[in-house]
N, C-alpha and C positions, 0 to 999 in steps of 0.2 A: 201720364199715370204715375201717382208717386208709390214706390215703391220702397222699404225697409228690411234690413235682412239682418238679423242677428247671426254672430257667431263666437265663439268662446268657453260655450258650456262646456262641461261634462264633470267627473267624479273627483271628489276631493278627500282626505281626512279632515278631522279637527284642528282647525289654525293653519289650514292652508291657503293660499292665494289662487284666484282664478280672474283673470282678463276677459271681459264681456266687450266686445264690438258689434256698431251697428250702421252696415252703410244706409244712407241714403239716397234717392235717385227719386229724378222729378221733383223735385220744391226746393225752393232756394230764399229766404227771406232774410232784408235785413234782420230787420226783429226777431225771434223768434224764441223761444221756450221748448225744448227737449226732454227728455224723460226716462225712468227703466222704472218698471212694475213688476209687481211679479203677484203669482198665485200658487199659493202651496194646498196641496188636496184635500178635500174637504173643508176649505179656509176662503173668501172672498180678496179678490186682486186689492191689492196695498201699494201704493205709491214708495217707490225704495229711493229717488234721487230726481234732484230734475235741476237742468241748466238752463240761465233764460242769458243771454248772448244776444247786444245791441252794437251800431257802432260807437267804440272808444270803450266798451267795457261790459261785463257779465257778475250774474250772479248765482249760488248754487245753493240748492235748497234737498237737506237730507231728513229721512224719516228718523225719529229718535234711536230706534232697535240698529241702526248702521251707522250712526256718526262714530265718528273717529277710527272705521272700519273700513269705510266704504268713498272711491272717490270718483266723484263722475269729472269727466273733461267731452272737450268739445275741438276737432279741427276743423276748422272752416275752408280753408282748403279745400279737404278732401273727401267732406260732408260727412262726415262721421262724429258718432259720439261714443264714448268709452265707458265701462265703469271698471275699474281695478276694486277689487275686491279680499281685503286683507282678513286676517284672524277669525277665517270663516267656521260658524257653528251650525250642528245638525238643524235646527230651528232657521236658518236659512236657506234649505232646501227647497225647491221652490222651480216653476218655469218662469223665465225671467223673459218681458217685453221689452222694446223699446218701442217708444213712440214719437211723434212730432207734432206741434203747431196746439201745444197743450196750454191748458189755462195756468190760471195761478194757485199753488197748490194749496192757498188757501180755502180756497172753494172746490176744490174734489171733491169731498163730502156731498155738496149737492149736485153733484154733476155725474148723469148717466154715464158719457162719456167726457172724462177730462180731457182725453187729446182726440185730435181729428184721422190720425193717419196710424196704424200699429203694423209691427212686424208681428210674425208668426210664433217668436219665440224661439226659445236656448234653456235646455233644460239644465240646471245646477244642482246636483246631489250632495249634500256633505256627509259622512258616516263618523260616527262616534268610535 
């Protein structure tokens, strides 16, 4: 059973930093493509980051509103994926997912579900 657990949420001001973690358990793939989404109330889930990790190398793909904000990584190790999250604004307030074994994010857009597996979520508040 694969399983996903975020953890790191909670309350920030303006231009503070907040660590998002997400173990995984049950799925193990060379290949594979990673993720954190989020949805903010009354707004449709948006893709914030996603890590696609092969062997001998990886690549990381951010939504425009989080670049140079926002950094996702990946230990393989110890199946987890991160997002550090820098000079955060109220507008990124939001419940943040992580997910696994997700497409390419170029095709989101048509896609029901981009990724195959989601955690529950970690809620992020920022206050102005």
């Amino acid at each position: 059973q694969v399983q996903l657990v975020e953890s790191g949420g909670g309350s920030v001001q303006t231009g503070g930093s907040l660590r998002l973690s997400c173990a995984v358990s049950g799925y193990t793939r060379l290949s594979n493509r990673m993720g954190w989404f989020r949805r903010a109330p009354g707004k449709e889930r948006e893709a914030v980051a996603t890590i696609y990790t092969y062997p001998g190398g990886g690549t990381s793909w951010y939504n425009d509103s989080v670049k140079g904000r926002f950094i996702i990584s990946q230990d393989n190790a110890k199946n987890t994926v991160s997002l550090q999250m820098n000079g955060l604004k109220p507008e990124d307030t939001a419940m943040y997912y992580c997910a696994t074994d997700c497409a390419n994010p170029t095709v989101f857009r048509v896609l029901d579900e981009p990724c195959a597996y989601w955690g529950q979520g970690t809620q992020v508040t920022v206050s102005s």
